[in-house]
C-alpha distance (Angstrom), angle and dihedral (degrees) to the residues before:
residue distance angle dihedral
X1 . . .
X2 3.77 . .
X3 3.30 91.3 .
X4 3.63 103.3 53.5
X5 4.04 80.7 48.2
X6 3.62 94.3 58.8
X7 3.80 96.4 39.7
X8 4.25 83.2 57.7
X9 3.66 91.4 46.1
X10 3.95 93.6 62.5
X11 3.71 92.6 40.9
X12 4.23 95.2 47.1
X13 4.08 85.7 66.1
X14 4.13 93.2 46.3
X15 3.55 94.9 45.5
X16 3.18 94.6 48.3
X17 3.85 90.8 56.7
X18 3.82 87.4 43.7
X19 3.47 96.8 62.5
X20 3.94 96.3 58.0
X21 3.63 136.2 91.9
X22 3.59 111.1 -136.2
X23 3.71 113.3 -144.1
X24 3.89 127.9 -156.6
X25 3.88 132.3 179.2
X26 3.93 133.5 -148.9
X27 3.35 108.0 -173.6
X28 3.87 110.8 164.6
X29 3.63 140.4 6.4
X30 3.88 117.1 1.6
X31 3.65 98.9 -124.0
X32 4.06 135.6 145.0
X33 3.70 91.0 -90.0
X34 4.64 87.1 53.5
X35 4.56 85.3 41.4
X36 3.92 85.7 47.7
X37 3.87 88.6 54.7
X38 3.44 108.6 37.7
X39 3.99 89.7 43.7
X40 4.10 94.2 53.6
X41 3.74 89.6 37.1
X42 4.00 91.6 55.1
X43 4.13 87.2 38.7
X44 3.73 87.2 58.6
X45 3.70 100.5 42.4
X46 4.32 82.4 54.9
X47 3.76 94.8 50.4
X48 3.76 96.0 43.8
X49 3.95 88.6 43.1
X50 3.94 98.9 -121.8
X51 4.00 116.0 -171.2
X52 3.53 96.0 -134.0
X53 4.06 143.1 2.5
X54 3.96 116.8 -149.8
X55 3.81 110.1 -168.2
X56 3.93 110.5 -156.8
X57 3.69 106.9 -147.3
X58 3.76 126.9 -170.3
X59 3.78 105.2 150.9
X60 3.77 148.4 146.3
X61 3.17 106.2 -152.6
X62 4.02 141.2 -82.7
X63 3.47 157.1 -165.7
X64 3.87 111.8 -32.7
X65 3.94 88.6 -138.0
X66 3.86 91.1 65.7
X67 4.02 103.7 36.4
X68 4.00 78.8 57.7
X69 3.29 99.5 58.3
X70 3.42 92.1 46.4
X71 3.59 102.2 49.5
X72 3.60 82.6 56.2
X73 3.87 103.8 58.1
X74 4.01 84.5 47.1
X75 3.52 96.3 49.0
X76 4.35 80.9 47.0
X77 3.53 99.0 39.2
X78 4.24 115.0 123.2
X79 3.58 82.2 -157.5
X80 4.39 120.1 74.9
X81 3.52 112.2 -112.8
X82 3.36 124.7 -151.1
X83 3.98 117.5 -164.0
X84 4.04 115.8 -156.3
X85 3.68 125.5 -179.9
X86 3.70 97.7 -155.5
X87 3.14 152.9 154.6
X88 4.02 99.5 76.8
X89 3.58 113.6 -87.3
X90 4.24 91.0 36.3
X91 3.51 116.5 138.0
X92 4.07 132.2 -164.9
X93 3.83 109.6 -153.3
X94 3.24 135.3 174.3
X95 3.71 107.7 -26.7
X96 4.01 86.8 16.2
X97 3.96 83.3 69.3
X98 4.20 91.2 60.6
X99 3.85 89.2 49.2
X100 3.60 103.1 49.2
X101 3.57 83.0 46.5
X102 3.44 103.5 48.9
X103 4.36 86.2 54.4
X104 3.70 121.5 115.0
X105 3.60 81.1 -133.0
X106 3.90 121.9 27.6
X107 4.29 111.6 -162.3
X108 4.03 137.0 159.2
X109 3.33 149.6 179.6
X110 3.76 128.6 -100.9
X111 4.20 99.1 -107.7
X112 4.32 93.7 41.5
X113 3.20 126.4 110.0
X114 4.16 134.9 -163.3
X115 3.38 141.4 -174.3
X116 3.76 130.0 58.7
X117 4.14 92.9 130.2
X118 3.38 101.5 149.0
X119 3.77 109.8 131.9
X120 3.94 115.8 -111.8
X121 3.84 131.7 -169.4
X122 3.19 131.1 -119.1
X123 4.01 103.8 -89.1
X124 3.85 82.0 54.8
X125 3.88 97.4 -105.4
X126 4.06 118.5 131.0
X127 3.79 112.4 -122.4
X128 3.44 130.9 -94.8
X129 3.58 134.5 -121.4
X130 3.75 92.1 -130.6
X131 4.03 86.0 59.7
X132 3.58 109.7 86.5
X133 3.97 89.9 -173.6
X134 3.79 88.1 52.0
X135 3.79 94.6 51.7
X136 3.46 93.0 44.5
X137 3.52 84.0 65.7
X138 3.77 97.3 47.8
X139 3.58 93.2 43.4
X140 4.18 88.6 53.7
X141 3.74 91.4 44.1
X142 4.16 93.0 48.4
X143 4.16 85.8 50.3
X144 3.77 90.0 48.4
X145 4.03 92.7 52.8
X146 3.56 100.1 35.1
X147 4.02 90.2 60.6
X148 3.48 93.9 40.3
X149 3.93 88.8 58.8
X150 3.38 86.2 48.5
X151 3.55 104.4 47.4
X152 4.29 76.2 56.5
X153 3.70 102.7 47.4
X154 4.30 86.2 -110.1
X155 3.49 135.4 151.0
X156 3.97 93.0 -85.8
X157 3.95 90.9 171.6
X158 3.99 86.2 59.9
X159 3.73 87.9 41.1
X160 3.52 97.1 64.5
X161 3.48 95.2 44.7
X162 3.88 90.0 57.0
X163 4.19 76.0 64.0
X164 3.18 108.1 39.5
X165 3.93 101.2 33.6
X166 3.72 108.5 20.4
X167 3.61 100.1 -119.9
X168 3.75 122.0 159.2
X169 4.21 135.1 -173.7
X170 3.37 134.0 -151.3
X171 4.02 120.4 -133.1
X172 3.57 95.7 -78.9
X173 3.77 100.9 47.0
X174 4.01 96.3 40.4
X175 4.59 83.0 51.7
X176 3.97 83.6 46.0
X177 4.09 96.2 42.2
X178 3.74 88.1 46.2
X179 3.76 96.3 -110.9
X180 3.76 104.5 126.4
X181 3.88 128.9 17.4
X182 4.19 103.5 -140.1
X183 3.59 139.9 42.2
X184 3.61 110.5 -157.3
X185 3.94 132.3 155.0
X186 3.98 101.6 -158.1
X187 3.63 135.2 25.7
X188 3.89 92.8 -111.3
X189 3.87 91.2 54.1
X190 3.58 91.9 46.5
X191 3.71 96.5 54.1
X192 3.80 89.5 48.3
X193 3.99 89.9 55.2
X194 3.77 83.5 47.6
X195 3.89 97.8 56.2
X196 3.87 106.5 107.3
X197 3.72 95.7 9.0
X198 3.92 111.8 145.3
X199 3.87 119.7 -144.3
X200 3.83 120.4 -143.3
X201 3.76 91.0 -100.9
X202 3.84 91.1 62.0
X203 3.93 99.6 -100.2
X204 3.52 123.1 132.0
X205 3.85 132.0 -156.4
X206 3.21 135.6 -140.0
X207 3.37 111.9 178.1
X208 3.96 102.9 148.0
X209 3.75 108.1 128.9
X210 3.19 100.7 3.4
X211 4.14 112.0 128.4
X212 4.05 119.0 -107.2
X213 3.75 117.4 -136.7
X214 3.97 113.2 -152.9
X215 3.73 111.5 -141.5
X216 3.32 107.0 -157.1
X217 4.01 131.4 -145.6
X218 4.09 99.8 -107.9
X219 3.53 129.2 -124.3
X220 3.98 88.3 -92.1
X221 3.73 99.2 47.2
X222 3.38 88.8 49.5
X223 3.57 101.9 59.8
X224 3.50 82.7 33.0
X225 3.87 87.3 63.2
X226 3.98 91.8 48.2
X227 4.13 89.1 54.7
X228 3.69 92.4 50.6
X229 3.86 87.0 74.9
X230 4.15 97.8 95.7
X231 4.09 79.4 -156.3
X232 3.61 95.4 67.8
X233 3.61 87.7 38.5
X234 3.56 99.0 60.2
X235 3.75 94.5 49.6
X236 3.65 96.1 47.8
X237 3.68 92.0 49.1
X238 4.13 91.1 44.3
X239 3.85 80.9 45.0
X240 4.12 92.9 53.2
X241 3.90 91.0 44.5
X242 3.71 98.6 46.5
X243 3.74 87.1 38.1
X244 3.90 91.7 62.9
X245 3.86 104.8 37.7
X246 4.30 78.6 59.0
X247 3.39 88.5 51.6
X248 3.98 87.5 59.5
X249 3.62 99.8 46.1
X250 4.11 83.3 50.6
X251 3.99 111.6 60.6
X252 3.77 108.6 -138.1
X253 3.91 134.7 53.3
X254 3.57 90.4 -84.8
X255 4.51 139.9 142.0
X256 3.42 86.6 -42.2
X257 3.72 101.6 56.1
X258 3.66 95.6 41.1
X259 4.03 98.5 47.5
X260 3.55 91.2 30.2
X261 3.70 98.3 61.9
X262 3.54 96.5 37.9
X263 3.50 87.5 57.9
X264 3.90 96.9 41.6
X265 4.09 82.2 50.9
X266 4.18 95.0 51.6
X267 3.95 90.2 46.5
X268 3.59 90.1 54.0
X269 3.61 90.8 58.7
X270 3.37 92.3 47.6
X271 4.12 93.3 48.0
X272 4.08 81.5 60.1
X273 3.73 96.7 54.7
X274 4.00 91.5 50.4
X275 3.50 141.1 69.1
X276 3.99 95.2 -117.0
X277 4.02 124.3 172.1
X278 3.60 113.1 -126.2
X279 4.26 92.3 -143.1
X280 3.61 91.5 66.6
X281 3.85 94.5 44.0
X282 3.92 86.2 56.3
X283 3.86 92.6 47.8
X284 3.81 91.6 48.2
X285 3.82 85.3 57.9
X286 3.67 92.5 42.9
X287 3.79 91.6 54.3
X288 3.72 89.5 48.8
X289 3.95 94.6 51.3
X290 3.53 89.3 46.5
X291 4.03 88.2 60.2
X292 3.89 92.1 46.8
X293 3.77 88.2 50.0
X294 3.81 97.9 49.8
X295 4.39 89.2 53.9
X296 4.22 80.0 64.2
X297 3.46 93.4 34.6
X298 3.96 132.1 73.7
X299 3.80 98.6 -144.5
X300 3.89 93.7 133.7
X301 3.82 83.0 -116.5
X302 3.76 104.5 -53.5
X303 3.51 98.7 125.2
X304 3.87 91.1 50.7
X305 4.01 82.7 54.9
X306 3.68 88.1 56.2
X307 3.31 92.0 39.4
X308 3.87 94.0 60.7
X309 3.85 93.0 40.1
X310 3.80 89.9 61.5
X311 3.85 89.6 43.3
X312 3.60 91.1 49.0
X313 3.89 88.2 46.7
X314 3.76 100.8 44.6
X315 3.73 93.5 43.5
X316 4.01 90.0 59.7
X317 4.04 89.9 47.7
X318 4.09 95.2 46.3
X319 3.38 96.8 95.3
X320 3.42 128.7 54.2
X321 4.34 94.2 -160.2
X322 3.56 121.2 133.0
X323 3.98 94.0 -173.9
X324 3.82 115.1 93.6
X325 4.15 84.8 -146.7
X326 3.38 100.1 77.4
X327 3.78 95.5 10.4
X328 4.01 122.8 131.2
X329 4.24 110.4 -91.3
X330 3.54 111.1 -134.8
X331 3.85 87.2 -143.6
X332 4.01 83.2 61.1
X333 3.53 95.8 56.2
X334 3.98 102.9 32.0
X335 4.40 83.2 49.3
X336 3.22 86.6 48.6
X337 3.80 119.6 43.9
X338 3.89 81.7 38.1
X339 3.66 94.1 58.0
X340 3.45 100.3 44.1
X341 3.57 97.5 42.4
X342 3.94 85.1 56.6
X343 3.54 98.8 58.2
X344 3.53 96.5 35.9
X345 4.19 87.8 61.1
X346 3.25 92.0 39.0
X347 4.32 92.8 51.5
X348 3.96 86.7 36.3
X349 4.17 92.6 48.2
X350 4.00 92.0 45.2
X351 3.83 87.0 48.8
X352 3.67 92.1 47.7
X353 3.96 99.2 46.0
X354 3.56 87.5 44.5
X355 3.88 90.6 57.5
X356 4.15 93.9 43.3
X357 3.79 94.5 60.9
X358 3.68 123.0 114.1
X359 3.37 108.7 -90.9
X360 3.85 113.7 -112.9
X361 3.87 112.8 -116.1
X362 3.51 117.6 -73.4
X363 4.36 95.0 -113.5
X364 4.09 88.7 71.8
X365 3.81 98.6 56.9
X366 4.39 100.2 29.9
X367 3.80 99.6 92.8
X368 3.62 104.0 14.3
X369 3.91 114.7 114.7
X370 3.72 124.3 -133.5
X371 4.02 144.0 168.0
X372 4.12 127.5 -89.9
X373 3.52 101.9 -130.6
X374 3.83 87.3 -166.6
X375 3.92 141.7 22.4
X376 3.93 101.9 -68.4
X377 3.84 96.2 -150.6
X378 3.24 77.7 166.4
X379 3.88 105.7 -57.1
X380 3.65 124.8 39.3
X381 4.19 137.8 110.5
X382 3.90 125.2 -60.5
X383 3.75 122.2 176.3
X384 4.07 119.3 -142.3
X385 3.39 126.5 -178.3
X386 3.63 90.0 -5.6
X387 3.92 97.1 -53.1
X388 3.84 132.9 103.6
X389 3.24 117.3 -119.1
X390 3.99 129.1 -174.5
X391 4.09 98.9 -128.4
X392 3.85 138.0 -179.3
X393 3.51 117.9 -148.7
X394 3.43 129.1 -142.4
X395 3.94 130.0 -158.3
X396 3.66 112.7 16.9
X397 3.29 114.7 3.9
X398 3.95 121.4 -106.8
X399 3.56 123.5 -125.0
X400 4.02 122.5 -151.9
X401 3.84 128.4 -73.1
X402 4.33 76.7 22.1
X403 4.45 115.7 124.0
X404 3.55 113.5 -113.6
X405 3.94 122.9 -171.2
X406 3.44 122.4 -145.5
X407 4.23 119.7 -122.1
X408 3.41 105.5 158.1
X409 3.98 148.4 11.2
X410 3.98 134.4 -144.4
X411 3.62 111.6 -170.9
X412 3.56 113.0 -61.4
X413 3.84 89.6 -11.3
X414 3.57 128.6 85.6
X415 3.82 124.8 -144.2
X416 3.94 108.2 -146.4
X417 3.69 126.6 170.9
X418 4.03 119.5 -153.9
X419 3.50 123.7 -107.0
């Protein structure tokens, strides 16, 4: 008796978890964050022996990298996975066309669309036929499809020309064409058309009635998800960079510091989610050192000219994407570097001038009092009458935030003793 209890206390939990359809959502860009996602989300619904997995797919597109690793955990998946583009108005482009095809079961709504796979580079244009390279990687990318279609029992003809010719469906056509299996225009509904249906391998589902659980993209994935656009990227790490080279031309820990690193911080997060190339990393630095040299250099601006060149080149090489999607916007990087660079100069310049006047005669500063704006052990930055001023203190030293008078003055440097 005790025994038969305990047996039907393990197997209360597992059929519990048996009897539900897990549900998961894609809803954007198909990027390592979305792969990470769907991958543990199908892992879990295996281990804790889900009935059924429903992948809701409304997509442009993405980096090739990620739709391949997803196609494979489908394709490998104990558990049957049904792809639907839904709600209404979904799409699955480009990469969204491998997935849906790569699903045990491939369904829609009436008002989606898919297709549009045809491999693009990364200024956004299609390849040529005169490009070997580029029809290389059409010919690779028509293979791929046409075997996952096949692998499904799909339309591979149509397939391929998603690839090589860019054509898409809606619901109706890709059910006519033999692309997908179900139209449905809710979850519910779908499930209901599902009930009975017999996979290839000689399972059936039944998943009528039986109650979805939503996993949902966590905290991490989704900010994950937001840093896997190389846009936002870029200007957080032009941001971080810029951020810091103020803070050097302004003594203190300061706006600069504070946004700056926080910036520098998010774009490094970002840099790990993407495929970046380490060349145009270094020549973004390169460009920015060249700026911070020509503020201590007189070079009538030439190294700031370099400077931006290299920016301007790095920027275009940081990425290594070949999907327009999530691609790098020349208008990001061209409003960007140029706005920066702008204020920079024009911060840097002011600073500059400011420092180059005459200095005013020594009976207007000796006597007046002022703030260290750093440690003064001896040397550092005070600020009097609303100027900086490189100082040297004498006596004890003075710490920052501490009042400092001024006695004395040697060149452009004041000597100031704390009070």
């Amino acid at each position: 008796m005790w025994v038969r209890l305990s047996v039907l206390a393990l197997l209360v939990p597992w059929l519990a978890l048996a009897g539900e359809v897990m549900q998961l959502s894609i809803d954007g860009s198909i990027n390592p964050a979305s792969k990470d996602y769907l991958i543990r989300g199908l892992r879990q619904a295996e281990e804790e022996g889900a009935e059924l997995v429903i992948v809701q797919l409304d997509t442009p597109g993405g980096l090739d990298s990620s739709m391949k690793d997803i196609v494979e955990a489908i394709l490998d998946s104990g558990v049957p996975v049904v792809v639907w583009v839904g709600p209404p108005g979904a799409r699955a482009a480009s990469a969204g066309t491998f997935i849906l095809l790569a699903a045990d079961v491939a369904a829609m709504a009436r008002g989606t669309s898919v297709g549009a796979a045809h491999p693009v580079v990364l200024t956004g244009e299609t390849p040529g036929e005169e490009d070997p390279l580029a029809q290389k990687m059409v010919n690779d990318a028509a293979a791929r499809i046409r075997a996952v279609a096949e692998l499904r029992g799909r339309n591979a003809d149509w397939a391929e020309r998603a690839v090589r010719e860019s054509v898409t469906a809606t619901a109706s056509e890709a059910l006519e064409l033999g692309v997908i299996e179900i139209i449905a225009d809710s979850v519910p509904e779908l499930l209901e058309r599902l009930e009975g249906y017999e996979l290839p391998d000689g399972r059936v589902l039944h998943p009528a009635g039986l109650p979805i659980r939503e996993v949902h993209m966590t905290l991490k994935d989704r900010l994950f998800s937001y840093l896997a656009d190389p846009n936002l990227v870029y200007i957080l790490l032009m941001l971080g960079l810029y951020g810091l080279i103020y803070e050097v031309f302004s003594p203190g820990i300061g706006l600069g510091l504070v946004m700056g690193g926080i910036s520098l911080l998010l774009a490094l997060l970002g840099l790990q989610v993407l495929p970046i190339n380490l060349v145009g990393i270094g020549l973004i630095l390169f460009g920015v050192l060249l700026m911070v040299l020509d503020a201590f250099t007189p070079t009538n601006g030439i190294l700031t000219t370099g400077g931006v060149v290299s920016l301007l080149i790095g920027s275009f090489s940081l990425f290594d994407i070949q999907s327009p999607v999530i691609g790098l916007s020349w208008v990001t990087v061209a409003a960007t570097v140029g706005t920066l660079t702008l204020i920079l100069v024009f911060i840097v310049s002011k600073g500059l001038l400011a420092q180059r006047q005459p200095a005013r005669p020594l009976t207007t500063l000796v006597g007046l009092t002022g703030v260290a704006k750093g440690d003064l052990a001896p040397e550092g930055w005070v600020l009097v009458r609303g100027e900086y001023w490189r100082a040297r203190c004498e006596g004890e030293p003075a710490r920052a935030g501490d009042e400092v008078e001024v006695v004395g003055k040697e060149g452009r440097r004041l000597i100031v003793r704390r009070r």
